[in-house]
Structure formats: structure tokens, C-alpha cells
C-alpha positions, 0 to 999 in steps of 0.5 A: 149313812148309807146314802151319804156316802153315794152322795160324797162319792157322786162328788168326787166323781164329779168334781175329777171329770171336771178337773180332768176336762179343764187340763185336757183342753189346754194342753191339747192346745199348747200342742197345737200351738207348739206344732205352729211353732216349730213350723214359724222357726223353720220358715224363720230359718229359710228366710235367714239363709236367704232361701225363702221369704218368711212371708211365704208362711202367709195365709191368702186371706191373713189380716196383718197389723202393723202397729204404730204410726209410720207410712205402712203402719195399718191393717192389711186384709190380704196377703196380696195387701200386705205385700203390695203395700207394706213389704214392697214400699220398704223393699223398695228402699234397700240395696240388700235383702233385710238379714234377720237374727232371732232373738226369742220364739215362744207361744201360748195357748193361742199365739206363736210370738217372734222377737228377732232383729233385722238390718238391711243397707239402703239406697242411701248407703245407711244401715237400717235396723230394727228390732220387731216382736211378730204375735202370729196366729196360726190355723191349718199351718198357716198364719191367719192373723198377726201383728207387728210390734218395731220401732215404728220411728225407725221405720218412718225415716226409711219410708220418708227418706230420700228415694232410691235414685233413678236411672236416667231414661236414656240408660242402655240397660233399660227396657224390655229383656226377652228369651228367645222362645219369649217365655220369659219378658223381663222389663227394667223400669228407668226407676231401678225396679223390674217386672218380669212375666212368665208364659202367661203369668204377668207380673210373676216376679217383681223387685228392685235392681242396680247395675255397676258396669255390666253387672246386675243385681236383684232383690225381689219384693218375697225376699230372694237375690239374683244377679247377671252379666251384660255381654253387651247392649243387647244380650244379657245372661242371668239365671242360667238364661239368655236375654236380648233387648227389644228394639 
């Protein structure tokens, strides 16, 4: 009798550490995924207020999945892959930096899901809309691995529609814009976009631009805006610089 009580109290022993571990382990992991997403909302936040680019969130080596069957739709290796050659070919279709709208953030064990809608005008003078679900992964605060639900239809007309008018190669504006020291040398390409280099970063921002009268605009390929004022010809005031044309 004596020996099965030992026996019946082994089981309950037992049988406590193994239902005490398998709750200690979810729950550990819903914390983490839960910390994931607060860090996706305030980086969603900064994207809102136009201070920084969501993207900004990625891991260098992320994978990133853009699912259905559009012109960017695919598997991209890296963050340079992605924006390179997902984010900057629609960039490069609008006039405004895309405003997006939450709609839902949530997460399970392994994943932080963004429901959100974003609009944005493009170089045809349309609105386009969207709606995306982004299913993130994250590791080290940051995202390591996502894919991206949309109306991939949607997205196909933006990406086959008319391209961004250029301006025309005689246009007084375009060319090479340089500060003084020369640390900054800021080059407006004839097809309305710019590639600006800093001290020996080549390339450090890039993005598309328009000109009305001698007012300039930018949007960059991360997500923010600029603009500026042509004095004249040959002399151009943006972000807090001056810059001349090179002859």
C-alpha cells in the first residue's frame, strides 16, 4: 500500500513539471513576440509622421516576400534586394511618400501581423490604394524574414502604367549641384530622379524629384520628403545648403 502511494505521488510530481514546462515556454515567447510588437508599432508610428521609413526596421540579411503575381511580386535575399528592387521601382511611380493608416497589429507565438492601409498620388495624377497584411518575423529587434499579403492587381496597374514623365535634357535644372566645400554632389538626372553623394558615400541618398517654377520637391527611395528654391540658374538653396551648378 505503502509503495503505491510513493508510486501515485511520483505521478503527480511528474505529471505537474510536465504541465508546468509546456506553459512556460509559450508564454515566454508570447513576451518576446509581444516586445517585437510594440517595437513594429512605434516604428509604424514613425513612418506615419513621415520621420522615418518603416523599412528602416529591416534586418541587412532579412528575406522578404512579396506574394502574388505583380512586376515586384518574388523573394528578395537582402534588405539592399528589397529596396532596390521592389521599394524603389513603385517609389519611383508617385508624386507623394505612400501615408499609411493602421488597421489591426496582433501576434502569435512566432509572428507580429500588420493590417494597415496606404495611399499615395502617382505621376499620373491618380490615387493609389492599397491595403497590405505584413507577417513579420522578428530576431534581435529586428525583422529577419516577412511576407506581404495586397491586392497584387492593384499594384500591377501602378507598375505597368505610364512612366513618370521626363524632363526634357535641355532643362536648365538638371545636372550636377555641389556645395561649396564639395561634400555634398547632388546630381538631377533628365528622368526626374536624383543621386546625391556625401563625402565618400556614393550614392548615400537617391529618389525621385519634380520642379515647378523654381521650387523643387523630393521624395527619397527610404520614405522621407525635401524640398528647395532655385535662386537662379546656377544656385540652389535646399536643406539648410547652398548649391551651384557645375558647368
Amino acid at each position: 500500500m505503502k509503495n503505491k502511494s510513493i508510486i501515485a505521488f511520483i505521478i503527480i510530481v511528474v505529471s505537474f513539471w510536465f504541465v508546468s514546462c509546456s506553459t512556460k515556454t509559450p508564454n515566454a515567447k508570447l513576451t518576446e513576440v509581444n516586445k517585437s510588437k510594440d517595437l513594429v508599432a512605434l516604428q509604424f508610428e514613425k513612418w506615419k509622421n513621415g520621420e522615418e521609413s518603416f523599412f528602416e526596421l529591416l534586418d541587412e540579411d532579412v528575406i522578404w516576400t512579396v506574394s502574388g503575381r505583380s512586376p515586384v511580386s518574388g523573394v528578395y535575399s537582402s534588405k539592399d534586394d528589397f529596396l532596390e528592387n521592389a521599394v524603389k521601382p513603385i517609389m519611383e511611380r508617385f508624386t507623394t511618400p505612400l501615408k499609411p493608416k493602421l488597421i489591426s497589429l496582433s501576434c502569435d507565438e512566432d509572428y507580429v501581423w500588420l493590417h494597415f492601409k496606404a495611399q499615395a498620388s502617382t505621376v499620373k495624377g491618380q490615387l493609389y490604394e492599397n491595403t497590405y497584411v505584413w507577417k513579420m518575423q522578428l530576431k534581435n529587434n529586428r525583422i529577419v524574414s516577412g511576407v506581404a499579403f495586397l491586392d497584387t492587381y492593384e499594384l500591377s496597374e501602378l507598375m505597368t502604367s505610364i512612366k513618370k514623365k521626363t524632363m526634357e535634357k535641355n532643362n536648365k535644372y538638371v545636372g550636377m549641384w555641389v556645395t561649396k566645400d564639395g561634400h555634398i554632389r547632388q546630381q538631377l538626372l533628365p528622368d526626374g530622379r536624383y543621386d546625391e553623394a556625401r563625402g565618400n558615400r556614393r550614392s548615400a541618398y537617391r529618389g525621385s524629384y519634380t520642379v515647378s517654377g523654381n521650387h523643387i520637391d523630393y521624395v527619397d527611395d527610404s520614405g522621407f520628403t525635401a524640398d528647395g528654391e532655385f535662386v537662379d540658374e546656377k544656385t540652389l538653396h535646399h536643406g539648410g545648403y547652398i548649391f551651384y551648378k557645375e558647368e
